[in-house]
Backbone as XML, in Angstrom:
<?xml version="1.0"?>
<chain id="A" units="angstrom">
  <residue number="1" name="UNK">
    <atom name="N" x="106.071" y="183.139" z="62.331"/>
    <atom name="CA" x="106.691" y="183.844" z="63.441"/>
    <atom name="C" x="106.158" y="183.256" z="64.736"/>
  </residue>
  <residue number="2" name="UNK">
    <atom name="N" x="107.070" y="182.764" z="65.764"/>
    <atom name="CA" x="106.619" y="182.146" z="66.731"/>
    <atom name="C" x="106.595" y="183.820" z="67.957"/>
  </residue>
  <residue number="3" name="UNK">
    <atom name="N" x="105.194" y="182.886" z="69.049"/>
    <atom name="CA" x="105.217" y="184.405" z="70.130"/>
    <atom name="C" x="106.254" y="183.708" z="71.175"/>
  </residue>
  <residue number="4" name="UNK">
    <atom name="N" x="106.471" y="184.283" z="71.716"/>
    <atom name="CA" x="107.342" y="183.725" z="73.226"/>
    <atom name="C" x="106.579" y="183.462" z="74.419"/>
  </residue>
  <residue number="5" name="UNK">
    <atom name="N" x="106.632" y="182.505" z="75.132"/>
    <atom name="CA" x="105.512" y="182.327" z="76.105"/>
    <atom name="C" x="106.003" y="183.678" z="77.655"/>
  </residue>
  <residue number="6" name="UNK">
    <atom name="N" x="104.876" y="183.510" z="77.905"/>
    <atom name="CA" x="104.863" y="184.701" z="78.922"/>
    <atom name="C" x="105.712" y="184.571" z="79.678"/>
  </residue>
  <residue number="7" name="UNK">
    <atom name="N" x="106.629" y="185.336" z="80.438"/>
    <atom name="CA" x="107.948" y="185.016" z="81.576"/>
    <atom name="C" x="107.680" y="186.248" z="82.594"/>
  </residue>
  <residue number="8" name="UNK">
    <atom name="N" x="107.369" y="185.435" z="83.704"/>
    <atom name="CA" x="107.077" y="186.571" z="84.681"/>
    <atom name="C" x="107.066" y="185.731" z="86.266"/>
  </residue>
  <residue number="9" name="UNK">
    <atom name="N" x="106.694" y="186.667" z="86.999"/>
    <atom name="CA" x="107.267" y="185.977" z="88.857"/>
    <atom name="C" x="105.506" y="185.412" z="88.846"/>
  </residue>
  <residue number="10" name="UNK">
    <atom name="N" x="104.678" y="186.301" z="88.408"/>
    <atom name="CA" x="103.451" y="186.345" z="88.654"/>
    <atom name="C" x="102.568" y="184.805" z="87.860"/>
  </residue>
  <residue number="11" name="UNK">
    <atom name="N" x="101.993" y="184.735" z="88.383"/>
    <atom name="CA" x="100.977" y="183.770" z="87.614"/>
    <atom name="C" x="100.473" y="183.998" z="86.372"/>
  </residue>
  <residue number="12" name="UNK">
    <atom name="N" x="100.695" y="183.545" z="85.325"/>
    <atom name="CA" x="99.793" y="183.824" z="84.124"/>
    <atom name="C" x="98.042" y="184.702" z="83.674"/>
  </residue>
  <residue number="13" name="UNK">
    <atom name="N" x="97.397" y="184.868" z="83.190"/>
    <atom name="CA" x="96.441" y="185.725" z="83.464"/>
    <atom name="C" x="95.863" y="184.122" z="82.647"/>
  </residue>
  <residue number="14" name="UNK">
    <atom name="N" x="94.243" y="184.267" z="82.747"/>
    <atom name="CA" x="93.425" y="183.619" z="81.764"/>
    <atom name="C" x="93.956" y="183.528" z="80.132"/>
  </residue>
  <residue number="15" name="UNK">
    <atom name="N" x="93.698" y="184.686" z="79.922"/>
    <atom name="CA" x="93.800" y="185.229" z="78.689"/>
    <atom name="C" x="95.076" y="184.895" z="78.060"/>
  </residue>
  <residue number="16" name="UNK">
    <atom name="N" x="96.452" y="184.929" z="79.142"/>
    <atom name="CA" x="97.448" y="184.777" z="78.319"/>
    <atom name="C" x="97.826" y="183.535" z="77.979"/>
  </residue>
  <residue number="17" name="UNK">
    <atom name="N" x="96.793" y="182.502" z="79.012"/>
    <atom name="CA" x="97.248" y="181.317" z="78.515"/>
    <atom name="C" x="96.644" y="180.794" z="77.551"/>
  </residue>
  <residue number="18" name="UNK">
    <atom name="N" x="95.072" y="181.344" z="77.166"/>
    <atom name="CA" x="94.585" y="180.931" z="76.298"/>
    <atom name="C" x="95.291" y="181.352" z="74.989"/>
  </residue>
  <residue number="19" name="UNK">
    <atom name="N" x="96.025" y="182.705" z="74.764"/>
    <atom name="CA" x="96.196" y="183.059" z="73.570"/>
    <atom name="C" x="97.615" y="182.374" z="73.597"/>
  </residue>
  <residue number="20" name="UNK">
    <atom name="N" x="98.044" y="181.759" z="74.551"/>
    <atom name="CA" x="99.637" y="181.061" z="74.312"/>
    <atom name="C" x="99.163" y="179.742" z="73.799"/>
  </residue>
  <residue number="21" name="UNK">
    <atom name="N" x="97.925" y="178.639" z="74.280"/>
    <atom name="CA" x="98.228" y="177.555" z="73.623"/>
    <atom name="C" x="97.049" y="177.558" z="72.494"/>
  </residue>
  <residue number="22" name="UNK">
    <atom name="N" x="96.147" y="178.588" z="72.076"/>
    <atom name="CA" x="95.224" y="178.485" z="71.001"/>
    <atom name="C" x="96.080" y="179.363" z="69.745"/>
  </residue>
  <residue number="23" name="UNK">
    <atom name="N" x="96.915" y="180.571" z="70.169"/>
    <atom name="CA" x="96.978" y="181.501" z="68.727"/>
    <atom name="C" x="98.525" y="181.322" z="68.386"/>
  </residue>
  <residue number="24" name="UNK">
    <atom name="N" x="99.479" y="180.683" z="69.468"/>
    <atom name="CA" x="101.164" y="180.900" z="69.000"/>
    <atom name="C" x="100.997" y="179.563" z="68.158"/>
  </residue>
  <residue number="25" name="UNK">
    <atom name="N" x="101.288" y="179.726" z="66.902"/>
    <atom name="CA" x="102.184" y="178.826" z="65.908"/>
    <atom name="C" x="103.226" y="177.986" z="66.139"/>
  </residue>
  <residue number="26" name="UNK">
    <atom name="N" x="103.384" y="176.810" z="66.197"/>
    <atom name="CA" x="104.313" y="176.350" z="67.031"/>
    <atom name="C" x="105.181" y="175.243" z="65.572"/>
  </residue>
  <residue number="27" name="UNK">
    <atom name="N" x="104.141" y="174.829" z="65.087"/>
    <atom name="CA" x="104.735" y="173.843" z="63.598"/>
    <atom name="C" x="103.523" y="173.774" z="62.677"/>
  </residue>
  <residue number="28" name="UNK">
    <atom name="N" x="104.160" y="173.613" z="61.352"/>
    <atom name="CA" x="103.273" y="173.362" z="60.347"/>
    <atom name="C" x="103.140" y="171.894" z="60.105"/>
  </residue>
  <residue number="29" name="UNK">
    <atom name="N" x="101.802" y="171.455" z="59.336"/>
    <atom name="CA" x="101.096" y="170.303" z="58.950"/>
    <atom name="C" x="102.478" y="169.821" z="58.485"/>
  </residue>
  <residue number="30" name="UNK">
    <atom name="N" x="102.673" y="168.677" z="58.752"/>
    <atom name="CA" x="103.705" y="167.794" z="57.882"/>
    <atom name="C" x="103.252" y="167.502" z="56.319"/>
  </residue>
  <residue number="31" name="UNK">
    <atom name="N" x="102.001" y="167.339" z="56.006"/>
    <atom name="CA" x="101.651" y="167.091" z="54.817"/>
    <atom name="C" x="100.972" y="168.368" z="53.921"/>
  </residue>
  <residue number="32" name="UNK">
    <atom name="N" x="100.385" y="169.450" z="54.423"/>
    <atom name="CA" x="99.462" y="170.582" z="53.803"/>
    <atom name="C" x="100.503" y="171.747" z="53.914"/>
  </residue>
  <residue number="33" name="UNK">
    <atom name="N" x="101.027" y="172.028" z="55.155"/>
    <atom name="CA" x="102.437" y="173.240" z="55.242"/>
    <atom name="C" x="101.243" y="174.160" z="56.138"/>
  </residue>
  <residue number="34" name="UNK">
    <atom name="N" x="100.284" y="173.482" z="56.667"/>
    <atom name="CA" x="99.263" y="174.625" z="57.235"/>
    <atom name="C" x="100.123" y="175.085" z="58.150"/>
  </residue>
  <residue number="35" name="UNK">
    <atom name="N" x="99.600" y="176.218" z="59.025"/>
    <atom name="CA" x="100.670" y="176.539" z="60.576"/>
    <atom name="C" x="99.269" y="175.966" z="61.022"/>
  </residue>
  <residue number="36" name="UNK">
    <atom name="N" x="100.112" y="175.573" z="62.557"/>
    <atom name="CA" x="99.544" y="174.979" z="63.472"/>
    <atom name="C" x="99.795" y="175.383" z="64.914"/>
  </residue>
  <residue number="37" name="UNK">
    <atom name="N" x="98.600" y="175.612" z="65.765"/>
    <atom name="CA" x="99.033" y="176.335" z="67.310"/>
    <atom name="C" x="98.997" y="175.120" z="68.060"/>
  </residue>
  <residue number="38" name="UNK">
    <atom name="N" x="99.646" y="175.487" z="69.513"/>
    <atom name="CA" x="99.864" y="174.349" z="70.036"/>
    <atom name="C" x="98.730" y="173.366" z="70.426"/>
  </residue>
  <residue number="39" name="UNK">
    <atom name="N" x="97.508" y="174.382" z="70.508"/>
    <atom name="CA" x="95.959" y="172.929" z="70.536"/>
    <atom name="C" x="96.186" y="172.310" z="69.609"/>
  </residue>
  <residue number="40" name="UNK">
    <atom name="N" x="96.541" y="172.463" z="68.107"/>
    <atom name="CA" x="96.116" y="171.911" z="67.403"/>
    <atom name="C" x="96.864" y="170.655" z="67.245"/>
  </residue>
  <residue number="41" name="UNK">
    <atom name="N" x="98.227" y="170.560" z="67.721"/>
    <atom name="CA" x="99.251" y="169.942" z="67.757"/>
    <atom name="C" x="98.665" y="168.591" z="69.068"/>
  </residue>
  <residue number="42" name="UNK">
    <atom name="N" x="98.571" y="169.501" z="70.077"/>
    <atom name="CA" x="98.233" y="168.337" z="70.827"/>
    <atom name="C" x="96.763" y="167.431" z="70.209"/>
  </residue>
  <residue number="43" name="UNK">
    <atom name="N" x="96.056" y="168.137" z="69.668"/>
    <atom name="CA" x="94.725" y="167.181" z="69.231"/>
    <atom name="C" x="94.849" y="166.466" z="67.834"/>
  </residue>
  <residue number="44" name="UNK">
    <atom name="N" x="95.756" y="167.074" z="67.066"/>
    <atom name="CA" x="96.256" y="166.338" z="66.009"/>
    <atom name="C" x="97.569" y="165.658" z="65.414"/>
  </residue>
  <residue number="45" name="UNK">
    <atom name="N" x="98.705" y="166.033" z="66.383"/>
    <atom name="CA" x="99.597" y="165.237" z="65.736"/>
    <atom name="C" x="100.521" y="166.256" z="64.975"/>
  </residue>
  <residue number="46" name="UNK">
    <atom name="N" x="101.063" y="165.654" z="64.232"/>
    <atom name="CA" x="101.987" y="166.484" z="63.239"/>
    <atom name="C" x="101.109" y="166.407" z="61.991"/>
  </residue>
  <residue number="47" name="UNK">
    <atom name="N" x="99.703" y="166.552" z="61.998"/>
    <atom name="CA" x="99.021" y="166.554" z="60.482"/>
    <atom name="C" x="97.573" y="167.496" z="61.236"/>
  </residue>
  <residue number="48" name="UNK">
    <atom name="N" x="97.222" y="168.238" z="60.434"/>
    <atom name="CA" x="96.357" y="169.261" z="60.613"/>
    <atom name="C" x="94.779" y="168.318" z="60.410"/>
  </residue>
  <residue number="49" name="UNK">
    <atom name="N" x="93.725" y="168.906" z="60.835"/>
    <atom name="CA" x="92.547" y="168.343" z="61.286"/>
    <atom name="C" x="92.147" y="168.093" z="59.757"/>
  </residue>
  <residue number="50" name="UNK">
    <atom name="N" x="92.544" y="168.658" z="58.460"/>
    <atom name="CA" x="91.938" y="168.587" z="57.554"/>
    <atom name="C" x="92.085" y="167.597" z="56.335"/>
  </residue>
  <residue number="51" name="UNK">
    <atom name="N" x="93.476" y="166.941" z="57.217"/>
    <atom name="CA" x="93.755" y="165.121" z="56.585"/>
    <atom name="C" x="93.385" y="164.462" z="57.132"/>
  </residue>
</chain>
C-alpha cells in the first residue's frame, strides 16, 4: 500500500518528510520481492541492500 505524499499550501513539517522518504513503500526488490521506501531506492537501485 503506497502513502500519498503530503499536499498542502504550507511547508512540510520535519517529520513528514522524514516519514515520506524513509517509511512510504514506493517498489519492491527486483530480485527478493522485498518492499522498498524511497531511501532505499535512491541508495540502492532497483535491488534491496541485501543482494
Amino acid at each position: 500500500m503506497r502513502n500519498k505524499k503530503p499536499t498542502s499550501n504550507q511547508p512540510a513539517s520535519f517529520a513528514e518528510v522524514v516519514r515520506h522518504v524513509h517509511h512510504e513503500i514506493v517498489r519492491t526488490c527486483e530480485y527478493c520481492g522485498k518492499p522498498m521506501t524511497r531511501s532505499d531506492v535512491n541508495d540502492y537501485g532497483s535491488l534491496c541492500e541485501a543482494i
